[in-house]
N, C-alpha and C positions, 0 to 999 in steps of 0.2 A: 504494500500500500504506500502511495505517496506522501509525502511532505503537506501541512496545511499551504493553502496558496494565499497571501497578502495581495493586497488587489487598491491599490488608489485609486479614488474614483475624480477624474478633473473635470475641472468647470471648463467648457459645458460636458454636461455627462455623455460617455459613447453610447452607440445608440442602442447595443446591444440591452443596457439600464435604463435608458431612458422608455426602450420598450416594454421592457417588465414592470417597468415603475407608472407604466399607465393601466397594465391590466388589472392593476390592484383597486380591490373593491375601494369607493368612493365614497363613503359614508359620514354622514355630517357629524362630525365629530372634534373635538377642542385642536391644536395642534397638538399637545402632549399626547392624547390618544391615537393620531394618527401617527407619530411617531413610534409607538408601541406597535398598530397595524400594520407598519413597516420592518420593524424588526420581526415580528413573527412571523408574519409572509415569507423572509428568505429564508428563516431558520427552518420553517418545516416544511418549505417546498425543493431547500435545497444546504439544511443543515449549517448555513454559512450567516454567520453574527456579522450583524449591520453593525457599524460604529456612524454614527450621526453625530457632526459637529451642532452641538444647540448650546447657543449662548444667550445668556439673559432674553429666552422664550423667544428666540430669533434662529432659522435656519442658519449655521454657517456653511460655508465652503471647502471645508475640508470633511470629505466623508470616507470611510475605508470600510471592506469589507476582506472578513476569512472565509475562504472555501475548507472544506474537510481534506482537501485533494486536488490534484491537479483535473483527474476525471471529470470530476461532478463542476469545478469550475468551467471544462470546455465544454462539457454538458448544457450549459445556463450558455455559456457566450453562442454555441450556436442555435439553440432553442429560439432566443431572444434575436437574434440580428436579423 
C-alpha cells in the first residue's frame, strides 16, 4: 500500500475540485456547517481529510487535502476532471 498523498489545493482550484466541490449537496446551512458538509463529503467518499483555511468565520486560501494513497487520490482526480 502507498504512502498518504498531501495535495495543495491553489487558488483558483483545479478543476478536477472544483468539480466535486459542486456536486456537493447545497443545503442552506450557516458557513460553519457547510464547512463540516465539506469535510465529510471527502472523508467518506474518498477517506481523504479536508484541511480548510477559516479564519475569523472567513474562507481562507490556503486549503490542503490527504488522500489514504496514491490510488484513491488518482481515483478522485480522474473521476472528477
Amino acid at each position: 500500500m502507498s504512502e498518504p498523498v498531501l495535495v495543495r489545493l491553489p487558488v483558483p482550484w483545479p478543476s478536477w475540485f472544483k468539480n466535486a466541490h459542486s456536486s456537493i449537496p447545497n443545503k442552506p446551512v450557516d458557513q460553519a456547517q457547510r464547512r463540516q458538509v465539506f469535510i465529510d463529503w471527502w472523508l467518506s467518499r474518498y477517506g481523504a481529510r479536508l484541511d480548510l483555511d477559516w479564519q475569523n468565520g472567513r474562507w481562507g486560501s490556503r486549503w490542503s487535502m490527504e488522500f489514504p494513497n496514491q490510488e484513491t487520490y488518482t481515483q478522485c482526480v480522474l473521476t472528477w476532471s
